[in-house]
Every structure is written in structure tokens, then in C-alpha cells.
C-alpha positions in Angstrom: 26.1 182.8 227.1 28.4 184.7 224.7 26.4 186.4 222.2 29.2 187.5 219.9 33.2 188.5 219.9 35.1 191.3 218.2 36.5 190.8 215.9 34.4 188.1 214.6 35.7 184.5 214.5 37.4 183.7 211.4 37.8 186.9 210.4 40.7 188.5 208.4 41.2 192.0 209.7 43.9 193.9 207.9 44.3 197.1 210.3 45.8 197.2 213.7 43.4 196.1 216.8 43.3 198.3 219.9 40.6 196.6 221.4 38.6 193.4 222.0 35.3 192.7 223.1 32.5 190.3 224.0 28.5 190.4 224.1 27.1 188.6 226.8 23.7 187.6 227.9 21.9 185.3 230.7 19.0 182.8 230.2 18.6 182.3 233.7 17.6 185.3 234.6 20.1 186.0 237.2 21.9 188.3 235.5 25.5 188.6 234.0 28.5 189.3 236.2 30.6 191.7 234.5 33.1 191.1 237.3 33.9 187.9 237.1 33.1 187.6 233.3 36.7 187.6 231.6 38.5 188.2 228.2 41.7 187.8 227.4 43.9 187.8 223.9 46.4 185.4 222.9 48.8 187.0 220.3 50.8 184.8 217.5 53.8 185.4 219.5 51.8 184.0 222.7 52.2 187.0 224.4 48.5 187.1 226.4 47.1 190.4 226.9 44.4 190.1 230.2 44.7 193.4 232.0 42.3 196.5 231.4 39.0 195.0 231.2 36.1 197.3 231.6 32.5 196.2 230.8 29.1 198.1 229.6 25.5 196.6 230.3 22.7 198.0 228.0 18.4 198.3 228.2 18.3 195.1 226.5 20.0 193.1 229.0 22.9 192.4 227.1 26.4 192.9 228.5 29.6 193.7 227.2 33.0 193.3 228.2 36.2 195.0 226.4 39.7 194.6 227.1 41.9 197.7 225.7 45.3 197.0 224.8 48.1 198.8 225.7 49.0 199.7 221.6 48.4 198.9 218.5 48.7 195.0 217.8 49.5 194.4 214.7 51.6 191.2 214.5 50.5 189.4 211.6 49.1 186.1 212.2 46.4 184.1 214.2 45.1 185.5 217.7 43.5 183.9 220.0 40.4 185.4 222.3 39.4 183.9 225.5 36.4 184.7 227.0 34.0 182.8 230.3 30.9 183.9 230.9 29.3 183.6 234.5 26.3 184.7 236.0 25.5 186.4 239.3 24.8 182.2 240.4 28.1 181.4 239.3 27.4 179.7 236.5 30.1 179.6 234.0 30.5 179.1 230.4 34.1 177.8 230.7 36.4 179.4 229.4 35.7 179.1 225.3 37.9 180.5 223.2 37.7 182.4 219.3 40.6 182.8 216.9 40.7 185.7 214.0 43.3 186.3 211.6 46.0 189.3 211.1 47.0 190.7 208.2 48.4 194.5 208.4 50.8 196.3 205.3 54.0 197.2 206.4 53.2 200.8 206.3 50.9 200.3 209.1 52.7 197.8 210.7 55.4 200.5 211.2 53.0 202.9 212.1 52.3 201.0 215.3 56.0 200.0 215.8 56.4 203.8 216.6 53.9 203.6 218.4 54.9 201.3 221.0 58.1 203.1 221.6 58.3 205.2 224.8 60.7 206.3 227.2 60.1 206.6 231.0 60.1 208.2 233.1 60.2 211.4 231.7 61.8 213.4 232.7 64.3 211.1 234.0 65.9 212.0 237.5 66.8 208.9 238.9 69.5 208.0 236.7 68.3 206.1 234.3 65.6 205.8 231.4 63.5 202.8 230.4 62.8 202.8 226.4 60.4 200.4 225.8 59.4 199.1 222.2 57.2 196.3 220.7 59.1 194.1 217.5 56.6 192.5 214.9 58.9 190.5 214.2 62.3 188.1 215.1 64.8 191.4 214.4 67.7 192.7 214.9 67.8 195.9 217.0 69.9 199.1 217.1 69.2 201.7 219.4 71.1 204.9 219.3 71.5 208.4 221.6 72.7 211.9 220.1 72.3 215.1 222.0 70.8 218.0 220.4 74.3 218.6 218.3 74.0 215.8 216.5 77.1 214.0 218.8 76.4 209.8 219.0 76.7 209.4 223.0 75.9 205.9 223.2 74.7 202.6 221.6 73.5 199.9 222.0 73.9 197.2 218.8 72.2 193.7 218.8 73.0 193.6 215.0 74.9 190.0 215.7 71.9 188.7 216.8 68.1 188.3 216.3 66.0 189.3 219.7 62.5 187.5 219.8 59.4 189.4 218.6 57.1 190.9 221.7 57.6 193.7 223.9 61.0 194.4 224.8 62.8 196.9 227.3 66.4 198.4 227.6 67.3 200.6 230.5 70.1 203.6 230.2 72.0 204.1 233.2 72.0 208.0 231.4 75.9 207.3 230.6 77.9 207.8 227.8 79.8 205.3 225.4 82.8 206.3 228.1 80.7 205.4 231.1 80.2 209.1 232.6 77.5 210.4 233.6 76.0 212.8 231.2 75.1 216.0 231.0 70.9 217.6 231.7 69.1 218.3 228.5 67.2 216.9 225.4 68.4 214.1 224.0 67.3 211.7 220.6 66.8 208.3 220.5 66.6 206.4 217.4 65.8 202.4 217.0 66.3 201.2 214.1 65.0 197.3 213.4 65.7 194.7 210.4 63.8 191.7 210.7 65.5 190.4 207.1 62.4 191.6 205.3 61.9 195.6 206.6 63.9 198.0 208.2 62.0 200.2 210.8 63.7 203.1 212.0 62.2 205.3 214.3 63.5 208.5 216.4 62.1 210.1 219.4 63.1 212.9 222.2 64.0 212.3 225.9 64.8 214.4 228.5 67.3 214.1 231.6 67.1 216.0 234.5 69.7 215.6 237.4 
């Protein structure tokens, strides 16, 4: 049976989550099967998040299963935990599922927009660079490179159009705004986001090596 989520059903939490978790138990006295016991999360945005489950058992007999996510989540709105229960007979609970509510200040919910930003590989040296990034929000999206001078190299400007909040993911080829390869080094990389309410502008450090 499922003995309890985090975070509790029907809760308001009001700070980013980083993890999820269920407490399990058996009445049958077979036991709990941590492995094929699952939990998964459902963001407002219906991203589901299902990967990186690890799971505890204590004296008492109770077990616990967490899924880590990959960063902060901290899309206001109404999320969705999914969690089935089975024993080592196979019994399962279904799959039963608990909703809690999200409601994180802007100052936080830009704190974990940084977060989510990376750039891979690094260094780069096969021609390109992935720079990954999470929007809260329905936004519009400007991403900008300058080398260590302070010179714009290239841009990328989705200001004539909102992209869809969720994880997102642009690839550089490691050319310039007049498609040359350029040159080894340092380079900055700023996104800056406006989802009609906040602007979010963030700036970061890459490196290319050929």
C-alpha cells in the first residue's frame, strides 16, 4: 500500500521541488518490490518526469521510493504524482495518482531558470554545442554569443514568436553570424526570455576547442 507521498496531496509548496518520493508498505507479508514499484511526475505543462528512481527500505519495513529530477521545477501550477505499488507476489496497487500545487516568486523562479541552462559538451570539439534551457513559461527567447571582447558573433532571435514552455534545446554549429567557422577560446552566452510578464536574462561561459 502507499503509506504517504512528498509532497503531500493538496499541498501548496511555494519553493522549487528537486525531488519526489513515496512511502510504501506490504500487508501481505511478502514484501515490497522496490524494483517494480514506480513514481513518476506529471508537470502543468505535461512534461512527465519518470527516470532516476532510486529507493531506500528501513528496520520498520517500510519502503521508499524517490525519483530526483534533473533541476529545479518550478512551474507554477498543479503537478501530478503517479505512483503503483507491488509486492514481491506481484500484487499491485494500480497505478494511483496525487496532485499538489505550485506556487514559486519570480525571484526563485529565475533562480532555477539559470539553473537549467547548460551547454554541452564542454569543451566542444566536434563542431557544435548544445545549450539547453527550461522556460516557465510560453516566452519569447533570445539567445546571444560574444567572445571574450565583447564582439556579438551570433544570434539567435525568436522575438516574433512565443516557444512553448518545457525544456528546450538549440544546437550551434560553432559559426559566426557570416557562417565561418570560429575561432578556439572562451566564449559567453546570454538568453534572455520575456514571457509578457518577466524578463529573465541569464549569461554563461562556453568553451570551443578545435
Amino acid at each position: 500500500s502507499i503509506v504517504s507521498v512528498y509532497p503531500s496531496s493538496g499541498t501548496l509548496v511555494t519553493t522549487p521541488i528537486t525531488e519526489i518520493s513515496a512511502r510504501l508498505s506490504d500487508n501481505g507479508g511478502s514484501g515490497v518490490s522496490l524494483t517494480l514499484s514506480t513514481i513518476k511526475l506529471t508537470r502543468p505543462d505535461g512534461v512527465v518526469y519518470y527516470h532516476g528512481k532510486n529507493a531506500t527500505q528501513t528496520n520498520d519495513g517500510v519502503s521508499r521510493i524517490i525519483l530526483t529530477l534533473n533541476s529545479p521545477q518550478s512551474i507554477n501550477g498543479t503537478y501530478t504524482i503517479h505512483v503503483t505499488a507491488v509486492d514481491n507476489r506481484y500484487n499491485s496497487t494500480g497505478e494511483i495518482n496525487f496532485t499538489f500545487t505550485l506556487q514559486v516568486s519570480v525571484a526563485e523562479q529565475e533562480e532555477s531558470f539559470a539553473e537549467s541552462i547548460k551547454a554541452y559538451p564542454q569543451p566542444a570539439t566536434q563542431g557544435y554545442i548544445n545549450i539547453a534551457y527550461d522556460l516557465l513559461n510560453q516566452s519569447r527567447v533570445k539567445i546571444e554569443i560574444y567572445n571574450l571582447l565583447g564582439e556579438l558573433v551570433f544570434d539567435e532571435d525568436y522575438d516574433d514568436m512565443m516557444l512553448p514552455q518545457g525544456p528546450k534545446k538549440y544546437v550551434w554549429s560553432l559559426m559566426n553570424e557570416y557562417k565561418k567557422k570560429v575561432a578556439p577560446g572562451v566564449y559567453i552566452y546570454r538568453i534572455k526570455t520575456d514571457d509578457g510578464s518577466n524578463v529573465f536574462e541569464v549569461t554563461k561561459k562556453m568553451v570551443v576547442i578545435k
